[in-house]
C-alpha positions in Angstrom: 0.0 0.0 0.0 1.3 3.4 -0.5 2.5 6.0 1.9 0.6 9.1 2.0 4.2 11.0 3.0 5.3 10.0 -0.8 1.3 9.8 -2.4 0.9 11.9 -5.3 -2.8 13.6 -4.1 -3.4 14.6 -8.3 -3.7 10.6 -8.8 -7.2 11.0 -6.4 -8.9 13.5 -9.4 -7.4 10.8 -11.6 -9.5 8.0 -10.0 -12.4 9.9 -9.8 -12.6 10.8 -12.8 -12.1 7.2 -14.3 -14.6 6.0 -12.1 -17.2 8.2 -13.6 -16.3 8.3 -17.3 -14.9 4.5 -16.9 -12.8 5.7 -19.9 -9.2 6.5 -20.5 -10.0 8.8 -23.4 -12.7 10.4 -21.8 -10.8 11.5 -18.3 -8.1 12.2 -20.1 -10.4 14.8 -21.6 -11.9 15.5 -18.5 -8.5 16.0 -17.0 -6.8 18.5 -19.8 -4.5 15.6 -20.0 -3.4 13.3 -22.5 -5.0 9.7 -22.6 -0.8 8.3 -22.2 -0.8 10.4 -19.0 -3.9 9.2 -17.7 -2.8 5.5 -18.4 0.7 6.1 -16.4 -1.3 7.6 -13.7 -3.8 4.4 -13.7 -0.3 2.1 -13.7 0.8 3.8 -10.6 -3.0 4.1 -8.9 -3.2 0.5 -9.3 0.6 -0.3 -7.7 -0.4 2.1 -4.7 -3.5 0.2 -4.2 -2.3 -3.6 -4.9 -5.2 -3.6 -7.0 -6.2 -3.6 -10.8 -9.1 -1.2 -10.3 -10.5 -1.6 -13.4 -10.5 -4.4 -16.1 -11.1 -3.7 -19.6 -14.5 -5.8 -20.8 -17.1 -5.6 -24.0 -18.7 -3.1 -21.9 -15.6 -1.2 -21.6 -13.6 -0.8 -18.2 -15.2 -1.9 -15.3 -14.0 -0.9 -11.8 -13.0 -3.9 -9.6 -14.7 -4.1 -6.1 -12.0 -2.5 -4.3 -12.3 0.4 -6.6 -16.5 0.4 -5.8 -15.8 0.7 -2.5 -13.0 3.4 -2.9 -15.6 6.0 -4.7 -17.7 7.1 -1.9 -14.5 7.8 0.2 -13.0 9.7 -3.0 -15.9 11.7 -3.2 -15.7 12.7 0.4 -12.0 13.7 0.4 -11.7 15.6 -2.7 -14.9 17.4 -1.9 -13.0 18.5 1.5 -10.0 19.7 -0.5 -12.0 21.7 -3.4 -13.5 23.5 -0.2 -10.2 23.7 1.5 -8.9 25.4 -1.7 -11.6 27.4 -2.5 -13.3 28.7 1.1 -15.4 31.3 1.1 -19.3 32.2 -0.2 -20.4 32.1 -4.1 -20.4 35.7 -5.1 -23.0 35.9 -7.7 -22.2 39.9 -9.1 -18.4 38.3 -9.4 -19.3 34.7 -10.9 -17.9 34.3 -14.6 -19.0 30.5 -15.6 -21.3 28.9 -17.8 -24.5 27.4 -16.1 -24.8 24.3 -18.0 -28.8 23.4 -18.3 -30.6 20.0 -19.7 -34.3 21.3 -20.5 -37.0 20.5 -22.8 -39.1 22.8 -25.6 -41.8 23.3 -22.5 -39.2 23.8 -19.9 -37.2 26.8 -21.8 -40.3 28.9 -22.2 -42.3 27.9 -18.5 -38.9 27.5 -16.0 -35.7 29.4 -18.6 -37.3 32.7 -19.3 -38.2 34.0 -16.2 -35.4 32.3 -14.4 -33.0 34.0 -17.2 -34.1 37.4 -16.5 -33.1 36.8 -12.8 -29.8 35.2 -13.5 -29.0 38.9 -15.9 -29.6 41.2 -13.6 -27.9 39.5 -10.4 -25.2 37.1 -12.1 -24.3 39.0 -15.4 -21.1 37.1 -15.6 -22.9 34.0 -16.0 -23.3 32.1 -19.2 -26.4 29.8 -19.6 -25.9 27.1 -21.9 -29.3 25.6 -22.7 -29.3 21.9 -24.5 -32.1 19.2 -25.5 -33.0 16.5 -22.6 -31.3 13.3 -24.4 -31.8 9.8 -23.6 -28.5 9.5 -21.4 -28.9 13.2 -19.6 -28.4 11.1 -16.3 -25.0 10.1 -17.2 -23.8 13.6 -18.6 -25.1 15.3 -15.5 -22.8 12.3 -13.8 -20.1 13.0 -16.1 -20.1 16.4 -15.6 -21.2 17.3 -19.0 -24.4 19.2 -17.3 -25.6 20.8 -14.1 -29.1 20.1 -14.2 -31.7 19.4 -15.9 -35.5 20.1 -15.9 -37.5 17.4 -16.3 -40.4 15.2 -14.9 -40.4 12.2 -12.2 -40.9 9.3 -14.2 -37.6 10.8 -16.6 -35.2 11.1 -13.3 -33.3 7.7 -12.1 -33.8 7.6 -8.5 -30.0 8.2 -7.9 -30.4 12.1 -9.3 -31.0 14.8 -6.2 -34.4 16.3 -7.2 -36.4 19.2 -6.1 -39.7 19.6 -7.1 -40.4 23.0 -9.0 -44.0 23.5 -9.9 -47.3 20.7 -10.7 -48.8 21.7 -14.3 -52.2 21.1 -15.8 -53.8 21.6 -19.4 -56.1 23.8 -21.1 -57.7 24.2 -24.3 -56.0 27.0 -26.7 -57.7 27.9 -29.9 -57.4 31.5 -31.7 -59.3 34.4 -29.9 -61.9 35.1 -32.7 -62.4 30.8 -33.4 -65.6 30.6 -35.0 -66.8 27.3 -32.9 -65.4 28.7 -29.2 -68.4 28.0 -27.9 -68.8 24.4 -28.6 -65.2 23.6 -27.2 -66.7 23.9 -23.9 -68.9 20.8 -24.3 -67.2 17.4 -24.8 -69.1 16.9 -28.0 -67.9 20.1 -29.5 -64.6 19.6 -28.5 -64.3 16.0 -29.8 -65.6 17.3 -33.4 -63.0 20.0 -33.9 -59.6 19.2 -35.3 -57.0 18.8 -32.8 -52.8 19.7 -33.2 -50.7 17.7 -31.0 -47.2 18.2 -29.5 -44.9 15.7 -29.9 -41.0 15.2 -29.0 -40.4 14.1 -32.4 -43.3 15.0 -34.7 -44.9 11.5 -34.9 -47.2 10.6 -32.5 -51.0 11.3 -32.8 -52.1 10.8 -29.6 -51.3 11.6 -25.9 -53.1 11.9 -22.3 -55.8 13.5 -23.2 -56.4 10.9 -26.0 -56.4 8.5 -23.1 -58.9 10.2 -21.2 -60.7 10.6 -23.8 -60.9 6.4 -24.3 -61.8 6.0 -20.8 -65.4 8.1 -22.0 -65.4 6.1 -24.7 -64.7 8.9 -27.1 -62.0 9.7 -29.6 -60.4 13.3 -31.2 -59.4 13.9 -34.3 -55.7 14.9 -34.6 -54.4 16.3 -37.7 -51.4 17.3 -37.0 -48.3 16.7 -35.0 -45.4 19.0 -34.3 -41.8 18.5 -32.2 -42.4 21.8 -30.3 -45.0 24.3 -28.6 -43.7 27.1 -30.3 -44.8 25.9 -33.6 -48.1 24.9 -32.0 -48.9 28.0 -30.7 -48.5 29.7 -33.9 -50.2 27.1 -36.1 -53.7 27.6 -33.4 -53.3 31.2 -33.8 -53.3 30.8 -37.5 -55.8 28.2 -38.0 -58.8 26.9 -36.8 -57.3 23.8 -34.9 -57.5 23.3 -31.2 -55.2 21.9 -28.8 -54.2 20.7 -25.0 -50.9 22.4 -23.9 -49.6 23.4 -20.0 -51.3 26.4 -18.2 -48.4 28.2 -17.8 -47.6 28.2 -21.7 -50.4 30.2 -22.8 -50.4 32.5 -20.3 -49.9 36.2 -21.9 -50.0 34.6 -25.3 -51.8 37.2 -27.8 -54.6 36.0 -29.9 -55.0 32.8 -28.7 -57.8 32.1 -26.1 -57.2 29.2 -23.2 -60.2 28.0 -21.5 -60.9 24.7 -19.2 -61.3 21.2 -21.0 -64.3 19.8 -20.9 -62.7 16.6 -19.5 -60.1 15.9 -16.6 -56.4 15.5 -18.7 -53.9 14.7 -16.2 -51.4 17.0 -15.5 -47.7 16.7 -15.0 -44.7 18.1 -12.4 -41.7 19.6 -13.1 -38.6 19.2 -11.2 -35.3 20.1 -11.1 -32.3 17.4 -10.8 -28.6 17.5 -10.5 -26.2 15.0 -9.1 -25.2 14.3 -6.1 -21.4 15.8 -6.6 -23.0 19.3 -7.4 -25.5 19.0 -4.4 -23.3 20.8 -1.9 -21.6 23.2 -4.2 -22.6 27.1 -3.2 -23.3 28.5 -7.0 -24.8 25.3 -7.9 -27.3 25.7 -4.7 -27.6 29.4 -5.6 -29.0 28.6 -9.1 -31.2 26.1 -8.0 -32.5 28.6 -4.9 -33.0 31.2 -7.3 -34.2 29.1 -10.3 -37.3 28.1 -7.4 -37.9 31.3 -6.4 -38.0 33.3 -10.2 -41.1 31.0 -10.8 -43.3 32.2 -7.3 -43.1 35.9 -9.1 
């Protein structure tokens, strides 16, 4: 086992950072190193240990179970020296970093806008960098690729921190001056007019309230689907199609009219989730505290 009068403390952030990525390549890049150095540093880790660490498979490499057990340890200890290096508050008028944030079409327009106009006027250094919710947004936000990412309950693995944000519900848009707005009121009216639908990708036709609708045994007609509201919004204010979208979407919206459904569409919740490495970091906590409070007004 090694001595910690003679340990080289930069191999710890070397570790770490393999046991996240479980890639040489990847640290490396992680790092600001070169994937050579990252392999001598992973020859001398694994003589200070008496242990392999990690063995290269299909899968790619896989940390042994003495390295498992290292990583909540590791976490601990290079958590107590980033705050033994950098004491002190998070200064939000000083901050210059980029805020990096996993959200979807509905999430940059309900939770982005009014939390951007915050983050300007009391952390003009910082840099929001907005990207698309992918399939694997739990492993950048473990890779450090993102900060957080807005999203619902049944998207978050259970090992994300999460804090809930807000609990959405539908209504009916259609254009101000629709000729039928009346009738949209009463199931039977609403179930004749032709519906729009949004959908992550443009191809589904149906959703919740299509499911609802089933359980009455009544169907919609959808005649259209498109892979964001923005698009929807506009195409109801320009046609004669109605549609289901979140409360807080048509809110303020000119020409367009939202009024109650005549059936109960379930709603959704929005959260806010991070991993657990971020979880005690002051600007992270900041943003997240202030992210909560730009939507209450």
């Amino acid at each position: 086992m090694a001595d910690i009068r003679t340990f080289d403390l930069n191999l710890l952030r070397t570790l770490s950072a393999l046991l996240e990525t479980r890639s040489v390549s990847r640290a490396a890049d992680r790092l600001g190193v070169t994937q050579p150095a990252v392999s001598g540093m992973l020859a001398r880790l694994r003589e200070a240990f008496g242990d392999p660490l990690f063995v290269r498979t299909q899968r790619g490499m896989l940390p042994t179970p003495q390295a498992e057990t290292l990583a909540p340890q590791l976490a601990q200890v290079l958590a107590g020296m980033e705050a033994l290096l950098h004491p002190g508050a998070f200064d939000p008028a000083r901050a210059t970093l980029t805020l990096r944030i996993a959200a979807t079409d509905y999430a940059q327009r309900a939770v982005l806008l009014p939390f951007l106009g915050r983050l300007r006027r009391e952390a003009p250094g910082v840099r929001l960098s907005v990207r698309p919710v992918a399939a694997g947004f739990a492993r950048q936000l473990a890779e450090g690729d993102l900060d957080m990412a807005l999203v619902t309950p049944e998207m978050a693995p259970g090992s994300l921190k999460a804090r809930r944000l807000f609990d959405e519900t539908y209504v009916t848009l259609l254009r101000a001056d629709h000729p039928l707005r009346a009738d949209v009121t009463t199931l039977d009216g609403f179930c004749a007019l032709d519906h729009a639908i949004m959908s992550h990708d443009g191809s589904a036709f149906a959703g919740p309230t299509d499911a609802a609708l089933e359980k009455l045994g009544r169907r919609r007609r959808v005649v259209v689907s498109v892979p964001n509201f923005t698009v929807l919004i506009d195409l109801i204010r320009r046609s004669e199609v109605i549609a289901l979208v979140p409360s807080r979407l048509a809110a303020a919206e000119p020409g367009v009219l939202a009024l109650p459904p005549p059936l109960k569409v379930e709603g959704f919740r929005k959260i806010l989730t991070w991993h657990d490495r971020l979880h005690h970091d002051p600007a992270q906590k900041w943003f997240r505290d202030k992210m909560a409070e730009s939507l209450s007004g």
